[in-house]
C-alpha positions in Angstrom: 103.3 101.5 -21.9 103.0 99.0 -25.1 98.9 99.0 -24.7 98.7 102.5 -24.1 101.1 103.4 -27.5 99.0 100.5 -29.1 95.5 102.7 -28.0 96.9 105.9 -29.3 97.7 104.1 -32.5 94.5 102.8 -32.6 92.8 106.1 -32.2 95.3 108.3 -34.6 94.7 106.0 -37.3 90.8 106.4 -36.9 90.9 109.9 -36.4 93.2 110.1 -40.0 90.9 107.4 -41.5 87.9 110.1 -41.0 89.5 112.4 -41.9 90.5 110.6 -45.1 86.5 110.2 -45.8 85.1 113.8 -44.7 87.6 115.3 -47.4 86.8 112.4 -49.9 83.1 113.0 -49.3 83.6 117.4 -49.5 85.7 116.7 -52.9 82.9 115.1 -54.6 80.1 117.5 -53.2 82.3 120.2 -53.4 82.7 119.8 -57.7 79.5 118.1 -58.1 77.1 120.9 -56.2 79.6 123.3 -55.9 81.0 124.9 -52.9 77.7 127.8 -51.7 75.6 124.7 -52.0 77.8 122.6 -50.0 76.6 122.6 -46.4 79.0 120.7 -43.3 75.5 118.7 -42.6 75.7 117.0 -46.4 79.1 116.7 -46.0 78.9 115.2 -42.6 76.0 112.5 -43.9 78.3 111.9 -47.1 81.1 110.8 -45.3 79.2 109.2 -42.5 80.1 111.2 -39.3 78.4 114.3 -37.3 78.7 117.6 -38.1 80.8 118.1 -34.8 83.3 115.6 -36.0 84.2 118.3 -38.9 83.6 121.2 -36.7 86.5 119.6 -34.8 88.9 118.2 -37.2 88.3 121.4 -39.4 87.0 124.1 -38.1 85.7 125.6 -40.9 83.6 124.8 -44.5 86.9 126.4 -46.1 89.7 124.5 -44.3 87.8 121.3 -45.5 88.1 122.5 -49.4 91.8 123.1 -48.8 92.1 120.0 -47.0 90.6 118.6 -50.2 92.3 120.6 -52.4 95.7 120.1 -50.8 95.3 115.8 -51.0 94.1 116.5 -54.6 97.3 118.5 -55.5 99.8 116.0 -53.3 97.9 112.4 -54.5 98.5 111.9 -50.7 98.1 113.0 -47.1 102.1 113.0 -46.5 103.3 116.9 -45.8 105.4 117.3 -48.6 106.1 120.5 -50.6 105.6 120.2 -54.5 109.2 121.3 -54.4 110.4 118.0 -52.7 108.1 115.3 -54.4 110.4 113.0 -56.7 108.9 114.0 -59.8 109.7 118.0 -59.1 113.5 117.0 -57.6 113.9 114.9 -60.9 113.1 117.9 -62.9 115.1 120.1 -61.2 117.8 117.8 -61.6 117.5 116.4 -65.5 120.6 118.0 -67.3 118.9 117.9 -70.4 116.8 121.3 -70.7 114.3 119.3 -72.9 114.1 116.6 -70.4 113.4 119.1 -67.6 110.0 120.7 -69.3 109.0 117.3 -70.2 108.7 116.7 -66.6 107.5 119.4 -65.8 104.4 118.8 -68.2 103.9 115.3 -66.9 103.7 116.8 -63.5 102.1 119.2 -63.4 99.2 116.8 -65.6 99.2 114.6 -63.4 98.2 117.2 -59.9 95.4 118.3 -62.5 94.1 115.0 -63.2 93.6 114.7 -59.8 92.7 118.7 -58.9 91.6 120.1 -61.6 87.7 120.2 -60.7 88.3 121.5 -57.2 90.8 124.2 -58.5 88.0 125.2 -60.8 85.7 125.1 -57.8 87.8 127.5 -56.1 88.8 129.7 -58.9 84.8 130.1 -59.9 83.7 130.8 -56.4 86.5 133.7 -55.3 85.6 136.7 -56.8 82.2 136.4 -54.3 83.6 134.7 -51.3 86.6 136.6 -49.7 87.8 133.2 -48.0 88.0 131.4 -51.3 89.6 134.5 -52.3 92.3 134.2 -50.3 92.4 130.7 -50.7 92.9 130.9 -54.7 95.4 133.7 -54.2 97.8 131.4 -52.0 97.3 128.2 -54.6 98.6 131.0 -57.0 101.3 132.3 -55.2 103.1 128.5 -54.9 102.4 127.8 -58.2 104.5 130.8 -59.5 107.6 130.0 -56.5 107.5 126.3 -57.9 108.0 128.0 -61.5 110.5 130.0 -60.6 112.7 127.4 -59.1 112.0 125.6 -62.7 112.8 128.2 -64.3 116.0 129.1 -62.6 117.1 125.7 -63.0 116.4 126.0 -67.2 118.3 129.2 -67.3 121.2 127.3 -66.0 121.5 124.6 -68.0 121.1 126.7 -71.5 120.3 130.1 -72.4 116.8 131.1 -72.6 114.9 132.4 -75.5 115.8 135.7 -76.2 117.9 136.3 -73.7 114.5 135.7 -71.6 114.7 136.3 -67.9 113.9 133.3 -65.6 111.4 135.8 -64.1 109.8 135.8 -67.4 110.1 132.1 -67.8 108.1 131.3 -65.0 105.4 133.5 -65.8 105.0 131.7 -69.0 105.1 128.3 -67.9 102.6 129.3 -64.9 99.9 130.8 -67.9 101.1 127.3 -70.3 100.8 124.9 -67.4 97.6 126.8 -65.5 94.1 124.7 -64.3 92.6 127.1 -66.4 94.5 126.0 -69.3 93.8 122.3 -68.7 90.2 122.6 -67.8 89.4 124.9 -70.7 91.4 122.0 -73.3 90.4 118.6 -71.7 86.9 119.3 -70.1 85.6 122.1 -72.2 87.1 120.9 -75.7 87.5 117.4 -75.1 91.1 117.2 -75.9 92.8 113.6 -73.8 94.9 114.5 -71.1 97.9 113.1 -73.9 97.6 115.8 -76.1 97.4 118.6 -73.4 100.0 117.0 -72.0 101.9 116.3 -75.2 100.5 120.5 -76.7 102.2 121.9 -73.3 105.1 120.4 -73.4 106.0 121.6 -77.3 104.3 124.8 -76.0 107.1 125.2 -73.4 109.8 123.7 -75.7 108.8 126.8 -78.2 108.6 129.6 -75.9 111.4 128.8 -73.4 114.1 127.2 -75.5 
C-alpha cells in the first residue's frame, strides 16, 4: 500500500511539474509572440513535452492561457480565491480606511507585476477571438466582485465621499486599479511600479475618502 501511495506521488508530482513548465513556456510565448501566433507545437517544444501531453492536461490553446493567466494572478498553483489570499483578508480587515486602500494598491501591484503582460494579451486579442472574449469578460467580472467586497468593507468603517455608494466605490477603484491603467503608466510611460503604486493609492485616497 506504502509503494503504491509512494508511485502515485511520484507520478502527481511529475504530472504538476509539467504542468508547471507547459504554462511557464505558453506565458512567455504567449506575451512575447502573442497569443494567434502561438501554436500548442511551439509551446509543446518550449516547454519540452509533446503536443499530446497539453492536448491532455489542457484541452485546449485557451485553457492553457488561463492556466497561465490564473498562476500569474495567484503567484502560485494553490486554489485560492483573491478573496481569501492574506493580503486581500488583511485589507478587508485593517480598521484604518487609509490602511485598507493602501493594501489594496500593494495588491493589486503586485498580481500586475506578475500578470500584467498576459492580461494585456488577453485584453488585445478579444474583440477578434470569441474564446478570449469570454475569457476577458470573466477576469472582469471577479475583479469588480473583489471591489465590491473592498468597497463594502470602506463604507463601513467611514463614510464615503459624497455620500458615494459602495457600488460606486468599486467601480472606481476597478477603473484606478485596472491592467489597463498599470500597463498604460509603467510599460507605456515608464513610470516604476512605486509611483503607480504610490499615484493609485493617493488616487483612491482622493476619490473614495
Amino acid at each position: 500500500m506504502g509503494e503504491r501511495s509512494q508511485r502515485t506521488d511520484g507520478r502527481t508530482a511529475r504530472a504538476q511539474a509539467t504542468r508547471a513548465r507547459v504554462v511557464a513556456a505558453a506565458a512567455g510565448l504567449f506575451t512575447g509572440t502573442g497569443y494567434t501566433l502561438t501554436s500548442i507545437g511551439a509551446i509543446a517544444a518550449a516547454a519540452g513535452v509533446s503536443e499530446q501531453t497539453i492536448y491532455y492536461s489542457f484541452g485546449t490553446k485557451k485553457a492553457v492561457l488561463a492556466a497561465a493567466l490564473d498562476r500569474a494572478v495567484a503567484g502560485d498553483d494553490q486554489p485560492i480565491p483573491t478573496l481569501e489570499r492574506p493580503w486581500a483578508r488583511e485589507a478587508v480587515a485593517d480598521p484604518d480606511p487609509r490602511g485598507q486602500l493602501r493594501r489594496q494598491a500593494a495588491g493589486a501591484g503586485d498580481i500586475y507585476l506578475r500578470a500584467a503582460p498576459l492580461l494585456d494579451v488577453v485584453r488585445s486579442a478579444a474583440p477578434t477571438d470569441p474564446d478570449l472574449s469570454e475569457l476577458w469578460a470573466a477576469n472582469l467580472r471577479q475583479r469588480l466582485a473583489v471591489q465590491q467586497v473592498f468597497a463594502r468593507a470602506l463604507a463601513g468603517k467611514t463614510p464615503l465621499r459624497d455620500g458615494m455608494k459602495p457600488e460606486i466605490a468599486a467601480d472606481i477603484a476597478l477603473t484606478i486599479l485596472s491592467p489597463e491603467t498599470y500597463t498604460l503608466l509603467v510599460t507605456e510611460r515608464r513610470w516604476t511600479h512605486a509611483a503607480w503604486q504610490a499615484w493609485a493609492e493617493t488616487a483612491l485616497t482622493r476619490m473614495l475618502l
